[in-house]
Legacy VTK file of the C-alpha trace (Angstrom):
# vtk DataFile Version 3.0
C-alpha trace
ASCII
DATASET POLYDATA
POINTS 266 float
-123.832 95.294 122.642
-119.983 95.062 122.050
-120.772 93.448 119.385
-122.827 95.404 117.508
-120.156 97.821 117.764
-118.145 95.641 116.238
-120.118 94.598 113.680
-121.245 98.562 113.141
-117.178 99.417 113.499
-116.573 96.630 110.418
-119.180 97.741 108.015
-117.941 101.512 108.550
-114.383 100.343 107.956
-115.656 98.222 104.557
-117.595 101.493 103.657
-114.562 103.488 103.579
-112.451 101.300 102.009
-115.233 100.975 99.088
-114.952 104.956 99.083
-111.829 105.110 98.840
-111.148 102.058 96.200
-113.830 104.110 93.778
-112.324 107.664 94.041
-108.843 105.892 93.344
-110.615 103.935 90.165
-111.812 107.959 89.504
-108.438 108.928 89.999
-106.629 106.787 87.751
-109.261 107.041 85.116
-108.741 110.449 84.959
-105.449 110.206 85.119
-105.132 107.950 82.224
-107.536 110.245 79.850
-104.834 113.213 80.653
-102.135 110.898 79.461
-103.892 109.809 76.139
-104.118 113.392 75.148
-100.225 114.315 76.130
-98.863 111.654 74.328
-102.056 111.907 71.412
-100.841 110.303 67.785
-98.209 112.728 66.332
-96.558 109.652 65.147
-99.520 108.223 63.291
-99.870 104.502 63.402
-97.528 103.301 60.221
-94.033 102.282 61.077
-91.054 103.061 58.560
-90.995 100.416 56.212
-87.642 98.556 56.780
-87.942 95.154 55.489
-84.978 95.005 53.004
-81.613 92.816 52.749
-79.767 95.202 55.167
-75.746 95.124 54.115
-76.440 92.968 50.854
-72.512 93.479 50.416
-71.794 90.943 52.668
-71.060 87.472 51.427
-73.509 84.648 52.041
-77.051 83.699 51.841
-78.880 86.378 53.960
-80.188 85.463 57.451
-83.895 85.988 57.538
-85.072 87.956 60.742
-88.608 87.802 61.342
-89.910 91.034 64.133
-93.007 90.342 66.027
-95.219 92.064 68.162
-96.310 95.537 69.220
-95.350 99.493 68.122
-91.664 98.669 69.563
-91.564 95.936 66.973
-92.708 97.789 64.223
-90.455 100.469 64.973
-93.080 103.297 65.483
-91.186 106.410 65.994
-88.022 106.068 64.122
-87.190 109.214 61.525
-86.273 106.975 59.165
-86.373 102.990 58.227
-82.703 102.797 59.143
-83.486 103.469 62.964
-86.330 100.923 63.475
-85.724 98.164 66.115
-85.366 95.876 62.854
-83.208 97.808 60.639
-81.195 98.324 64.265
-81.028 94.693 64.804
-80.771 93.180 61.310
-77.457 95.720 60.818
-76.035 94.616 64.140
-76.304 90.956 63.356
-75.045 91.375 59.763
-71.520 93.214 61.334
-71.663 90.067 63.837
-72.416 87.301 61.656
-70.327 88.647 58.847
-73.506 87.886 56.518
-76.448 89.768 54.634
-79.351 89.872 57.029
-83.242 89.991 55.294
-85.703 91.626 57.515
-89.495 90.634 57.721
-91.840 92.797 60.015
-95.123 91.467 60.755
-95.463 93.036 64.057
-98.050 95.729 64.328
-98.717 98.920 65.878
-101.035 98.561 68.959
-101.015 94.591 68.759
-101.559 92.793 71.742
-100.200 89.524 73.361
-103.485 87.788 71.673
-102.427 89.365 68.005
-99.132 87.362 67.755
-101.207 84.486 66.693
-102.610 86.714 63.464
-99.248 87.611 62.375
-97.888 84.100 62.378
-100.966 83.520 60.440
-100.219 85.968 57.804
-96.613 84.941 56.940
-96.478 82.664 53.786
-96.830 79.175 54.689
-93.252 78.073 53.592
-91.263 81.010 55.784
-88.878 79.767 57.591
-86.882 82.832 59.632
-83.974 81.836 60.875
-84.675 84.059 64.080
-87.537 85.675 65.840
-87.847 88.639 67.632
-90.729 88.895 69.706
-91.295 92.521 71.697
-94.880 92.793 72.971
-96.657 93.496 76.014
-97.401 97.429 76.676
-100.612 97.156 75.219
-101.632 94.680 77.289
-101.208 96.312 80.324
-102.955 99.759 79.306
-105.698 97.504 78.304
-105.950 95.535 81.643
-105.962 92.064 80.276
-105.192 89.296 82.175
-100.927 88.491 82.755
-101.599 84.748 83.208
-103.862 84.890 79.223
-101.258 87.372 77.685
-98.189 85.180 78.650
-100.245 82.063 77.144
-100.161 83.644 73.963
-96.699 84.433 74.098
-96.614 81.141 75.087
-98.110 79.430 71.976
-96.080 81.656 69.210
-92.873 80.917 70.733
-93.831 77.127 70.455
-95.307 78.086 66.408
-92.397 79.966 65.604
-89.925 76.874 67.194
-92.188 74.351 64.863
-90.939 76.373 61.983
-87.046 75.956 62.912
-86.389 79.671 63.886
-84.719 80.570 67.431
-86.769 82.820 69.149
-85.491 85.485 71.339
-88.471 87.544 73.402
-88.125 91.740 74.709
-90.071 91.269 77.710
-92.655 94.141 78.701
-91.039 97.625 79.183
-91.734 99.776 82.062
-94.058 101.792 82.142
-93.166 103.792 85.243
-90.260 105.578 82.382
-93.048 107.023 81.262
-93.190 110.799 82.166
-95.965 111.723 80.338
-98.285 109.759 82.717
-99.016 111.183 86.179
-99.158 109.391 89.220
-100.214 107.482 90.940
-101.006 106.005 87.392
-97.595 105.739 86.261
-96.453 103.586 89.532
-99.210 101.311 88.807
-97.993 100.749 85.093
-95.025 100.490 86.268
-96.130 97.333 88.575
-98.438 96.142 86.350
-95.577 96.084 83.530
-92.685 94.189 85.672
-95.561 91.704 86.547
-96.484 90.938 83.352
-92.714 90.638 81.776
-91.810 88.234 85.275
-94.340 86.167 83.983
-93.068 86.488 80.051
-89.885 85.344 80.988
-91.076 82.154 82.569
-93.552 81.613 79.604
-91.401 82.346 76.888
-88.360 80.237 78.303
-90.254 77.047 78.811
-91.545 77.504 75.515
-87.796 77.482 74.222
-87.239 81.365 73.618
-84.524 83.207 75.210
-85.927 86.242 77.017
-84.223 89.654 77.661
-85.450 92.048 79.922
-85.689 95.314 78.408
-86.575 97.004 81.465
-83.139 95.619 83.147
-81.264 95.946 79.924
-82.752 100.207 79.071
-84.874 100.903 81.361
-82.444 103.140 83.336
-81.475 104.413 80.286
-85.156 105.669 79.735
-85.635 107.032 82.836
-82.193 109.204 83.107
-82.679 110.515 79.479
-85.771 110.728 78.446
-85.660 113.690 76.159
-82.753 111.731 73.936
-84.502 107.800 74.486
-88.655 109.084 73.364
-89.833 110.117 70.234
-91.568 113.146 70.314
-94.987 111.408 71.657
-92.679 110.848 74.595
-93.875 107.373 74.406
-92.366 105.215 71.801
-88.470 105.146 71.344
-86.209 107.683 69.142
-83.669 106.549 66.792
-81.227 106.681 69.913
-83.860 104.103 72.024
-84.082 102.081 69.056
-80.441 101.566 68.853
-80.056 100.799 72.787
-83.017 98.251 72.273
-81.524 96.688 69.973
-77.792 96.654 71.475
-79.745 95.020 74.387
-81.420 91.900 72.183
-78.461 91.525 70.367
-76.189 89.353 72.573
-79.562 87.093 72.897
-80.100 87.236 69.129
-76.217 86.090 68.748
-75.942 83.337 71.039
-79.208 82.261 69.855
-77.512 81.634 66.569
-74.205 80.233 67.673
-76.309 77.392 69.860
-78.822 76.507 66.583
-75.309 76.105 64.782
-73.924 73.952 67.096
-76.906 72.019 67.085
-76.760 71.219 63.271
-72.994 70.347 63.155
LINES 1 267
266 0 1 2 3 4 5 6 7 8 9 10 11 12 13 14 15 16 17 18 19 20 21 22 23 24 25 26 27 28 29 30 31 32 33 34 35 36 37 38 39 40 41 42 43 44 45 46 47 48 49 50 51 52 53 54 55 56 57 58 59 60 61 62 63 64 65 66 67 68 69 70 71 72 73 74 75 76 77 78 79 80 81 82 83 84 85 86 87 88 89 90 91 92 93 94 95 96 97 98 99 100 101 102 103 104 105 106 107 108 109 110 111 112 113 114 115 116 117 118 119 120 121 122 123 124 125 126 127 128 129 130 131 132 133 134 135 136 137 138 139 140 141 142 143 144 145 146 147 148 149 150 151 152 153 154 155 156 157 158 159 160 161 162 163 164 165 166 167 168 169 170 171 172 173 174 175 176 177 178 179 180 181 182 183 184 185 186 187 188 189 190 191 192 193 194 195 196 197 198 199 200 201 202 203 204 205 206 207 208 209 210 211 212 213 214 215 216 217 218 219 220 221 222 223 224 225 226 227 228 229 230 231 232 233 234 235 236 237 238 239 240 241 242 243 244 245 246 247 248 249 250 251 252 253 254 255 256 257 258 259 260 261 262 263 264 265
């Protein structure tokens, strides 16, 4: 008898916590419908186009920048070409490096981990960018997939992108919990999900021979004090001011990055 009431006391306990895992999968689902219409697509899905020699003044051959990956990447939300993460970081490094700096975006708006591969692809066969930016990962976590797959592909176009002689330097995932236009409990769980998958893009992209900054370390307080100045106005992807702390935050990477490959060929 005691242990049929045991038994009868387990499957009552399993039964509620099957209840109670399915109205939280309700929940969230919810949830996350809510936050695709608050944020919507004022912004449509082109990117400024900033891919120019950015302060052609300079002396020198220009250093060719190559920006990979998602939205951030692309610059999506910017007013103007000047304020994408590119044009941010190409300037930056031009003022550092005293030289011109030529920008390449192949990075794409709403590109997963799994779409860095295409964009290598598509560059012409004889580009060789002196340095990489990689920032990628948001759209992997809205979309579920798998950390251990989505740092493997990270992974592999670090290890493409060393084969063609450029130093790569990798954003690692934002976090999602800045983002106030997602209730909770959903936003807490992006938030996880997000430091998760940018722990394990750090590991990745470092054995792989990339340097890896962590953006949500580097801005993501930044984000979440001032969110009205750091979000566009989808209150999702970064304003000109976001863009230019982003950048600030890959740019001692991006430097150093440099300095070592010169080192290295003296």
């Amino acid at each position: 008898m005691h242990r049929s009431r045991l038994a009868l006391a387990v499957a009552l306990v399993a039964g509620l916590v099957a209840l109670g895992a399915l109205a939280l999968r309700a929940v969230l689902r919810r949830q996350a419908a809510l936050a695709r219409r608050r944020i919507g697509k004022p912004l449509g899905e082109q990117a400024p186009d900033a891919d120019r020699v950015w302060r052609p003044s300079l002396a020198g051959e220009p250093l060719d920048l190559l920006m990979l990956g998602d939205s951030i990447a692309a610059g999506l939300g910017a007013p103007r070409p000047k304020d994408t993460l590119g044009a941010r970081l190409a300037k930056a490094l031009a003022r550092r490096e005293q030289r011109p700096v030529r920008l390449r975006t192949a990075a794409v708006v709403g590109a997963e981990s799994a779409g860095l591969a295409g964009q290598i692809d598509a560059l012409p066969a004889d580009y060789r960018p002196e340095l990489a930016v990689i920032v990628v990962g948001g759209n992997d976590v809205t979309h579920r997939l798998p950390v251990s797959l989505a740092a493997a592909h990270l992974a592999r176009a670090v290890e493409r992108l060393r084969g063609r002689g450029a130093e790569v330097v990798v954003g690692t995932c934002p976090d999602l919990g800045a983002l106030r236009a997602v209730p909770q409990p959903l936003r807490a769980l992006g938030s996880r999900l997000s430091r998760q998958l940018a722990d394990a893009q750090a590991v990745a992209a470092t054995r792989a021979g990339a340097r890896a900054v962590s953006l949500r370390r580097a801005v993501g307080e930044v984000f979440v004090s001032r969110p009205d100045e750091m979000f566009s106005l989808d209150r999702f992807h970064p304003s000109a001011l976001g863009y230019r702390r982003t950048a600030d935050a890959l740019l001692v990477a991006a430097s150093a990055a440099l300095r070592d490959a010169g080192e290295g060929a003296h």
